[in-house]
C-alpha positions in Angstrom: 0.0 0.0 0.0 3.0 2.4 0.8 4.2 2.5 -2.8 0.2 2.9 -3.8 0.3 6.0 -1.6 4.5 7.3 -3.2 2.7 6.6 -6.5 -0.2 8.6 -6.1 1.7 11.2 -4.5 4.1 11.4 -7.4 1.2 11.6 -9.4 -0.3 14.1 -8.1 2.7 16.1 -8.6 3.9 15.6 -11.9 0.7 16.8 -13.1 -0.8 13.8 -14.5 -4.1 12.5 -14.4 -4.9 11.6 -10.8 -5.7 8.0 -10.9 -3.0 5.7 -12.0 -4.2 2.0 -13.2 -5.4 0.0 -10.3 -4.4 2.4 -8.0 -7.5 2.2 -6.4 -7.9 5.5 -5.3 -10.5 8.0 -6.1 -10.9 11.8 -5.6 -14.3 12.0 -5.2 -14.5 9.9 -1.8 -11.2 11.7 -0.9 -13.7 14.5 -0.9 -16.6 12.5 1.2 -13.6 11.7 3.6 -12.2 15.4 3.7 -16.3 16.0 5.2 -16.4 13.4 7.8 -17.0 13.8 11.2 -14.1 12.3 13.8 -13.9 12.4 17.3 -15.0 15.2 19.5 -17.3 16.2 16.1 -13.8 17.3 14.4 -13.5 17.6 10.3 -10.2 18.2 8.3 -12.1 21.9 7.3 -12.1 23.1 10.9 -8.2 23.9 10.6 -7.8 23.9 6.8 -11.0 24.9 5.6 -13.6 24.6 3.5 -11.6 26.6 0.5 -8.3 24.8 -0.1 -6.5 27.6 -2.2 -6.5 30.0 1.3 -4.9 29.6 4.0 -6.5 27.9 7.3 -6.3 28.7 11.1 -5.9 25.5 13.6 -9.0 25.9 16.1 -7.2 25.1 19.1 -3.8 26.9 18.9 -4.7 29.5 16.5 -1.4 29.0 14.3 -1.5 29.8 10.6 -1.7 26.8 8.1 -0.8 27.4 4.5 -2.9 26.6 1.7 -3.8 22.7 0.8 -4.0 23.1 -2.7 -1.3 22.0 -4.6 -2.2 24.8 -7.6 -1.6 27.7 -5.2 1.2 25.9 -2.5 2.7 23.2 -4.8 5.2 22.1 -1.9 2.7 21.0 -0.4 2.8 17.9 -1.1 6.3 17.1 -2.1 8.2 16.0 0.3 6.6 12.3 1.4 8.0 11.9 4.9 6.2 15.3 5.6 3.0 14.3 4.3 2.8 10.7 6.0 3.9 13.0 9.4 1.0 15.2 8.8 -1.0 12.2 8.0 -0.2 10.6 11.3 -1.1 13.7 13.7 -4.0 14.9 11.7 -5.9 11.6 11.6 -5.0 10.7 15.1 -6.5 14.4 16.3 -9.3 14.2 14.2 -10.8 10.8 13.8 -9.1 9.2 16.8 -6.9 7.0 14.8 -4.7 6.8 11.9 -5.6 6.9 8.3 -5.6 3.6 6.3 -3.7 3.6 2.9 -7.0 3.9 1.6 -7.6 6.7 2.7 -4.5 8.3 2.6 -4.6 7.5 -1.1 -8.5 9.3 -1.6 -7.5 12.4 0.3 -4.4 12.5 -1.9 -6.6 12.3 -5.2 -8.8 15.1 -4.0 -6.5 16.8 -2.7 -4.2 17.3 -5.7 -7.0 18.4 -7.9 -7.7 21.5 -5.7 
């Protein structure tokens, strides 16, 4: 699943079309996942917000967060060991858990079209 989710990424970045042959992935229910509820009624919009191209605000500490969207912030999602750490805390804080490949690799597809 890890080289499904360097794939995607890579993907992503390059500029090509989002879904790679039996990847698997899909940005549509990246978006569906981006809109779920977690733990303690949490979304991935309540720090990065709803529009992807400006910046968000974290709701607890208040610090800035740059832009999601690769079109306006494309480091965003270059650097892999950055994105699997941001993974990691994000999932955990909002949903109580860490993501699933799966998921990883949705949230990558939507994410990357923004």
């Amino acid at each position: 699943m890890k080289r499904r989710l360097i794939l995607i990424s890579l993907t992503a970045l390059s500029g090509a079309p989002v879904l790679a042959a039996g990847t698997g992935f899909n940005a549509p229910e990246g978006k569906v996942l981006w809109g779920r509820t977690g733990q303690e009624g949490r979304l991935c919009a309540d720090c990065h917000g709803s529009e992807l191209k400006a910046p968000g605000k974290h709701v607890k500490t208040g610090k800035r967060i740059e832009a999601m969207a690769p079109s306006v912030n494309p480091g965003r999602l270059a650097d892999l060991k950055k994105v699997e750490k941001w993974f990691k805390r994000n999932c955990e804080w909002t949903w109580g858990r860490e993501c699933t490949a799966q998921e990883k690799g949705h949230l990558l597809a939507w994410l990357s079209q923004q």
